[in-house]
C-alpha beads as a LAMMPS data file, in Angstrom:
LAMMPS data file: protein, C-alpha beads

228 atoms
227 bonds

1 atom types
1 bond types

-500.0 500.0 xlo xhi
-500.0 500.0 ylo yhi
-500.0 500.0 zlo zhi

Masses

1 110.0

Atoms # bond

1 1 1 23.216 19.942 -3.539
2 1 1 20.207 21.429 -1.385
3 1 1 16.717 20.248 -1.308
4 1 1 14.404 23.026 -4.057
5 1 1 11.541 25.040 -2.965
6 1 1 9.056 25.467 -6.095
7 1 1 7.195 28.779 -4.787
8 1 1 3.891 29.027 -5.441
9 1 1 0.633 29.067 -3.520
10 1 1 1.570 26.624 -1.733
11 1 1 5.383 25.922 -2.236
12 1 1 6.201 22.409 -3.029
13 1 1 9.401 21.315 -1.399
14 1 1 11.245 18.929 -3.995
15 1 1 13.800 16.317 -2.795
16 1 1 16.805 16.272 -4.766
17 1 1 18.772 12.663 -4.975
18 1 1 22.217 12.560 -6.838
19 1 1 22.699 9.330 -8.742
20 1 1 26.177 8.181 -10.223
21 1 1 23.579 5.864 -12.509
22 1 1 21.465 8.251 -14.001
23 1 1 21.936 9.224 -17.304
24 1 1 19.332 12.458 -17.145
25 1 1 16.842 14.155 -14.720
26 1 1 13.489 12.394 -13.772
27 1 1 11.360 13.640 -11.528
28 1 1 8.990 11.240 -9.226
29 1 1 5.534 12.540 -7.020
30 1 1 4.782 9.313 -4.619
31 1 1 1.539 8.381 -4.568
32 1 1 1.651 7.256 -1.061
33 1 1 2.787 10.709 0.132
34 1 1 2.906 12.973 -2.293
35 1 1 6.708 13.571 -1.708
36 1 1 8.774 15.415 -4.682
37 1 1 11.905 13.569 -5.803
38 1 1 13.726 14.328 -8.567
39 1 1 16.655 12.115 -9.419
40 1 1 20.269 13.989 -11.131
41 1 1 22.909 12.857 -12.508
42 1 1 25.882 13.898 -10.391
43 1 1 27.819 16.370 -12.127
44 1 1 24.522 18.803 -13.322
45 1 1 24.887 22.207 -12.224
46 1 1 22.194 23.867 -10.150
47 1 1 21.232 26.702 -12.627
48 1 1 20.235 23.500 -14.800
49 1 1 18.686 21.840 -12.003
50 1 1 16.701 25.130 -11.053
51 1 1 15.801 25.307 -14.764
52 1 1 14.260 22.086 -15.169
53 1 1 12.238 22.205 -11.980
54 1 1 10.325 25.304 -13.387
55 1 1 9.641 23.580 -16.457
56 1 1 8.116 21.083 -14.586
57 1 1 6.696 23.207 -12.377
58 1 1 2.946 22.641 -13.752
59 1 1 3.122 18.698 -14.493
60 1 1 4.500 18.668 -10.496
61 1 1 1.195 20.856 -9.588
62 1 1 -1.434 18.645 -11.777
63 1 1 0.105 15.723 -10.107
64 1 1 -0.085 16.963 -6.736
65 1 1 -3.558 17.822 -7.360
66 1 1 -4.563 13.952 -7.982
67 1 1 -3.494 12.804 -4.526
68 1 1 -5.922 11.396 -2.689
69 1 1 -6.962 13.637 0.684
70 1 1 -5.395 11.664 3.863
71 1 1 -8.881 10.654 5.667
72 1 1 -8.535 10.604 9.834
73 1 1 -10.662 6.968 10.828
74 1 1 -12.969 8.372 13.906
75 1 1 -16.381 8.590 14.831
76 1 1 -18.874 9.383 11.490
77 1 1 -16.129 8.652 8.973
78 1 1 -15.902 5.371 6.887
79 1 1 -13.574 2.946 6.075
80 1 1 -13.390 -0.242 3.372
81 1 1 -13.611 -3.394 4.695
82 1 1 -12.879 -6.024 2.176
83 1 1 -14.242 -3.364 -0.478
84 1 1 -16.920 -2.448 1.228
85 1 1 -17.467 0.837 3.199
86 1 1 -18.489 0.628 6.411
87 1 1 -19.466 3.498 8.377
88 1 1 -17.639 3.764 11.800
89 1 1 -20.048 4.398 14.366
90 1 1 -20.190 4.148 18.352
91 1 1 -21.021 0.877 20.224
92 1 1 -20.932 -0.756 23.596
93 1 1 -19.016 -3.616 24.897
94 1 1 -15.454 -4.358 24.792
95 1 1 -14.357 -4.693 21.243
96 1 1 -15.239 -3.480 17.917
97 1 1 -18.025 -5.327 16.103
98 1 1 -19.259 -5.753 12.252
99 1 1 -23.095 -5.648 12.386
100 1 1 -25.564 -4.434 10.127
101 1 1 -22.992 -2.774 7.647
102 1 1 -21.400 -0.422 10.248
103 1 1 -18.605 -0.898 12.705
104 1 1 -19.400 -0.544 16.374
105 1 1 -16.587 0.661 18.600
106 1 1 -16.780 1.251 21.886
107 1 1 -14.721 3.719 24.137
108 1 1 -14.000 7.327 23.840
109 1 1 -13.928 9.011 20.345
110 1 1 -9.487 9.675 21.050
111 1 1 -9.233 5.610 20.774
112 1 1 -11.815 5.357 17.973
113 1 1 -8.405 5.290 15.401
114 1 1 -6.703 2.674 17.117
115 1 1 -9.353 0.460 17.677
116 1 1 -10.040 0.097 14.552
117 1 1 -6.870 -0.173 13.303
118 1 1 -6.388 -3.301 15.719
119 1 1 -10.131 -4.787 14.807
120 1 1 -8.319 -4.825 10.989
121 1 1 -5.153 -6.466 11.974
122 1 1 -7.231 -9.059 13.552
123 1 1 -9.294 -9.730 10.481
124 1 1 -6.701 -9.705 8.676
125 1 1 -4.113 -12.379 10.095
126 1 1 -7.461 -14.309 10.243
127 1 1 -8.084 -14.301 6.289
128 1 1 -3.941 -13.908 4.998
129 1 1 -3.662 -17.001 7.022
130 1 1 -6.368 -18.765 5.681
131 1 1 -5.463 -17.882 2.394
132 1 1 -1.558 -18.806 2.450
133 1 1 -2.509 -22.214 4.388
134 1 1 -4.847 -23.051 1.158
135 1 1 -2.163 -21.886 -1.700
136 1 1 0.782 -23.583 0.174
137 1 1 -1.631 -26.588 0.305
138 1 1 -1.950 -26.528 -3.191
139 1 1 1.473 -26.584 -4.129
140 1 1 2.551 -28.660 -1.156
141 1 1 4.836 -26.558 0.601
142 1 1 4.999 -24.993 4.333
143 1 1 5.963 -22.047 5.076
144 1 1 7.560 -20.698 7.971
145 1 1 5.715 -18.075 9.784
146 1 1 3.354 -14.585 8.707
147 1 1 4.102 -11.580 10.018
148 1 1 2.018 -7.837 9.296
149 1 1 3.460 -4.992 8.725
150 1 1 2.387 -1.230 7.584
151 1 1 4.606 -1.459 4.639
152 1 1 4.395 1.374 2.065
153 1 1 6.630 -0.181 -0.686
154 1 1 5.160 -3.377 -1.252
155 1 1 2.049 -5.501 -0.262
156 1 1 3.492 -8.671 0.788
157 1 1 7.086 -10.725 0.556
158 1 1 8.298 -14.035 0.912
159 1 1 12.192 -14.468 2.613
160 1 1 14.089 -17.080 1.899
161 1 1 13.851 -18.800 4.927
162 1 1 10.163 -19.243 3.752
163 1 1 8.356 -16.445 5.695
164 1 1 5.628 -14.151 4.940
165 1 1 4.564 -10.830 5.087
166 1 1 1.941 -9.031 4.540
167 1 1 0.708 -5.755 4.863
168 1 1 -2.274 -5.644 6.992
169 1 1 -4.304 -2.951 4.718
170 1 1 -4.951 -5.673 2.033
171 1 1 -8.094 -6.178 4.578
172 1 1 -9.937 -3.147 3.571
173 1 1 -9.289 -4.413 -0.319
174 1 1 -11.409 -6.491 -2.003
175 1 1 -11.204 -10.480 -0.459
176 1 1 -10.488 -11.606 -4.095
177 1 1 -7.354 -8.651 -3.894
178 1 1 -6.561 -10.282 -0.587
179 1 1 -6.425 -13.627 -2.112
180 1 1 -4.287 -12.880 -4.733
181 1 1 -1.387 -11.560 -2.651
182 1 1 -1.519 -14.530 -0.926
183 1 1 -1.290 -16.586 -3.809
184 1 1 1.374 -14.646 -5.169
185 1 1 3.646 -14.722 -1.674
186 1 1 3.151 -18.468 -1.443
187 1 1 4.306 -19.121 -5.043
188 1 1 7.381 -17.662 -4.124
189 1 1 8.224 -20.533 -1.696
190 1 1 8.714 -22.428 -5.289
191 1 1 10.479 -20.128 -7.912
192 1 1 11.974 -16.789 -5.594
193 1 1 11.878 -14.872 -8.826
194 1 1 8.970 -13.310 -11.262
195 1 1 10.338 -14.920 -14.216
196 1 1 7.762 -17.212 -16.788
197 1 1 7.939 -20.090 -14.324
198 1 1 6.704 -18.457 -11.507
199 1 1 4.132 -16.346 -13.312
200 1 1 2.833 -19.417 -14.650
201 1 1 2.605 -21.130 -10.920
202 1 1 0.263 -17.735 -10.230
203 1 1 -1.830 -18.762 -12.735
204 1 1 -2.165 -22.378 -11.974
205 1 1 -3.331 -21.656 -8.700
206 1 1 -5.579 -18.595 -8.900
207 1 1 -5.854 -17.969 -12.825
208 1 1 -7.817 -14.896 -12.586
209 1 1 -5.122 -12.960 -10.263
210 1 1 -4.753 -10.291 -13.496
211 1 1 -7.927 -8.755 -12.211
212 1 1 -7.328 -8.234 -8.765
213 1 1 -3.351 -7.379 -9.370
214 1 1 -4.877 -4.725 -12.058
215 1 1 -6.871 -3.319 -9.141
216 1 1 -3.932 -3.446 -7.092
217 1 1 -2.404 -1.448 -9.343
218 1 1 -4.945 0.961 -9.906
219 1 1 -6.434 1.511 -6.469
220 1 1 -3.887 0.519 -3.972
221 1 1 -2.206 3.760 -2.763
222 1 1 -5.773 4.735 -1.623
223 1 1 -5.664 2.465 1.234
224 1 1 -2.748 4.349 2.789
225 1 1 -4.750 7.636 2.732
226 1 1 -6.678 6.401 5.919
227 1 1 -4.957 7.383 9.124
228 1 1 -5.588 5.259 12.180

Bonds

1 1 1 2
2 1 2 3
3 1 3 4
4 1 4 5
5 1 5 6
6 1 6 7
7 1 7 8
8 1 8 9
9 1 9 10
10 1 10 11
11 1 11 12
12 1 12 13
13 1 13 14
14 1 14 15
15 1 15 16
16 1 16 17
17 1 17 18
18 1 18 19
19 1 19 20
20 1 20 21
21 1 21 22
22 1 22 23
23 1 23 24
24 1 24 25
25 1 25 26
26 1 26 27
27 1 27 28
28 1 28 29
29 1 29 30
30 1 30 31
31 1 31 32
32 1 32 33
33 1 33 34
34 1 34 35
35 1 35 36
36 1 36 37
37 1 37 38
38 1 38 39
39 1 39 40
40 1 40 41
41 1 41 42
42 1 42 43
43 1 43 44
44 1 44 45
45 1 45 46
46 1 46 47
47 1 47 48
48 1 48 49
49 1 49 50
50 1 50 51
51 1 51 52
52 1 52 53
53 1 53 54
54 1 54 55
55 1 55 56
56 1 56 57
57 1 57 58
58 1 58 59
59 1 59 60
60 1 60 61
61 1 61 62
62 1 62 63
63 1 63 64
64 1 64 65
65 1 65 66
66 1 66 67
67 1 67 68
68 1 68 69
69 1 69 70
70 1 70 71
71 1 71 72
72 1 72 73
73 1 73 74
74 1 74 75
75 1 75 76
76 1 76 77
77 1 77 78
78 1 78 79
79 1 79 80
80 1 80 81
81 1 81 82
82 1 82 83
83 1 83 84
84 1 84 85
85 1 85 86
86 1 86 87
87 1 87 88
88 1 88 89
89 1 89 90
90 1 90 91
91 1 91 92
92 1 92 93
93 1 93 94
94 1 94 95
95 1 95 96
96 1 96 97
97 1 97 98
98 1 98 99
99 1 99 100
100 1 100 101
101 1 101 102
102 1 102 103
103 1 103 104
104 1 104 105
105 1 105 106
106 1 106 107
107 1 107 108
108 1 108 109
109 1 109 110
110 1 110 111
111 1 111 112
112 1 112 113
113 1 113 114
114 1 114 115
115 1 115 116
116 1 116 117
117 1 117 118
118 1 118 119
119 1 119 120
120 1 120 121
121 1 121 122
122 1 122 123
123 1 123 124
124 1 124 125
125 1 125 126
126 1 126 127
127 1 127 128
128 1 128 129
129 1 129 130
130 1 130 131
131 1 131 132
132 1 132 133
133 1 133 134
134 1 134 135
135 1 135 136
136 1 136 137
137 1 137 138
138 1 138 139
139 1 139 140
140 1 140 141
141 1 141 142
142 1 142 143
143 1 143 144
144 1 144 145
145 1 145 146
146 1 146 147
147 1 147 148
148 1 148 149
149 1 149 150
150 1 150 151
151 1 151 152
152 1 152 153
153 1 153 154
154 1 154 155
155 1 155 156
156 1 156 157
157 1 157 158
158 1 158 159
159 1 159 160
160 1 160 161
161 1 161 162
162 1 162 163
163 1 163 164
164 1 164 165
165 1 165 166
166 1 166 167
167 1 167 168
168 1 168 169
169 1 169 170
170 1 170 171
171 1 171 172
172 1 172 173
173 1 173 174
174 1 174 175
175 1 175 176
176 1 176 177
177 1 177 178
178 1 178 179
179 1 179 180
180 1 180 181
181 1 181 182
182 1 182 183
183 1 183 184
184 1 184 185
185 1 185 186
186 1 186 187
187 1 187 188
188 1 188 189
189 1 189 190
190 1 190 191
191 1 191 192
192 1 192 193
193 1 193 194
194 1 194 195
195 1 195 196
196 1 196 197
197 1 197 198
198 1 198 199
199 1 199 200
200 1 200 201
201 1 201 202
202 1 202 203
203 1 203 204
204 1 204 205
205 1 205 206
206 1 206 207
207 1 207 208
208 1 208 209
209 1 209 210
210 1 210 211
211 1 211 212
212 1 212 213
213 1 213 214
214 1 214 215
215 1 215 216
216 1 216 217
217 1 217 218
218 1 218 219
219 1 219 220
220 1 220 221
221 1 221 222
222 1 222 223
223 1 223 224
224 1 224 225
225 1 225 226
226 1 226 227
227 1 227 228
């Protein structure tokens, strides 16, 4: 079964995915990419398949219409910083600096995306470090080493052997967002699960992570809308 085009002004391409476990159609807009999937059970004909899509075809639109506008980092724009935006502005020297509520970075305007992309990796290795040192402190447990990634699907994970990762974006959330993450990664060196027990480790050693994992929730997909 071919991908569907939904015409329109524009046309929406919609990806189809055949599933021997699902028991209906669903249909799914990402909110990191605004990508069309809809999910059928194998078996459905295309006439039915065709049929639902138009159904659909406004709640696809409205959805599409609530994705937040990808935002090219350069010269005049701003980004968030641990919550805070900071205007991106040119400097001197040979690295990017925080000063006075804007971010200097030198060099021509074409490396302006990169640089800053590499001034937030720094920052945050620095502070995910900090913060998984403290919570693996706490419960009195190492952990192997962290690594960063640009991952889309989650914001951190713990493997078995007792490594980390992160996502290096959780720099431009709030710290207390940050923090959380952290805390959450580090419990998993205890109870590799997200039943009661390790829920309740969360709590024990940050007991206000519903906020910022509310916020996560809630405002997360915006930081992949800036493109370095």
């Amino acid at each position: 079964m071919e991908n569907l085009v939904l015409p329109g002004n524009p046309p929406i391409e919609i990806t189809l995915r055949q599933s021997t476990r699902a028991r209906r159609m669903s249909l799914r807009v990402s909110q990191l990419d605004g990508r069309v999937t809809l999910t059928v059970p194998r078996g459905v004909r295309a006439r039915t398949v065709e049929g639902f899509v138009g159904e659909k075809a406004d709640w696809i639109r409205k959805h599409l219409a609530n994705q937040s506008v990808p935002q090219d980092v350069g010269l005049g724009a701003t980004v968030p910083i641990q919550g805070q935006d900071t205007a991106i502005r040119s400097g001197q020297g040979r690295a990017p600096k925080l000063l006075d509520g804007a971010l200097w970075v030198p060099g021509g305007a074409d490396r302006v995306g990169p640089r800053v992309a590499g001034y937030l990796k720094v920052r945050a290795r620095e502070q995910l470090s900090a913060a998984s040192d403290h919570y693996a402190a706490r419960i009195g447990m190492k952990y192997g080493r962290i690594s960063l990634r640009d991952t889309r699907s989650r914001w951190g994970s713990c493997s078995s052997d007792g490594n980390l990762m992160y996502s290096w974006r959780l720099i431009m959330a709030p710290h207390e967002v940050l923090d959380y993450v952290a805390a959450h990664e580090v419990a998993h060196l205890v109870e590799m699960n997200h039943g009661p027990r390790f829920w309740s480790l969360v709590h024990k050693i940050c007991p206000h992570y519903e906020r910022p994992r509310t916020w996560l929730r809630q405002n997360g997909s915006e930081l992949h809308r800036y493109r370095f």
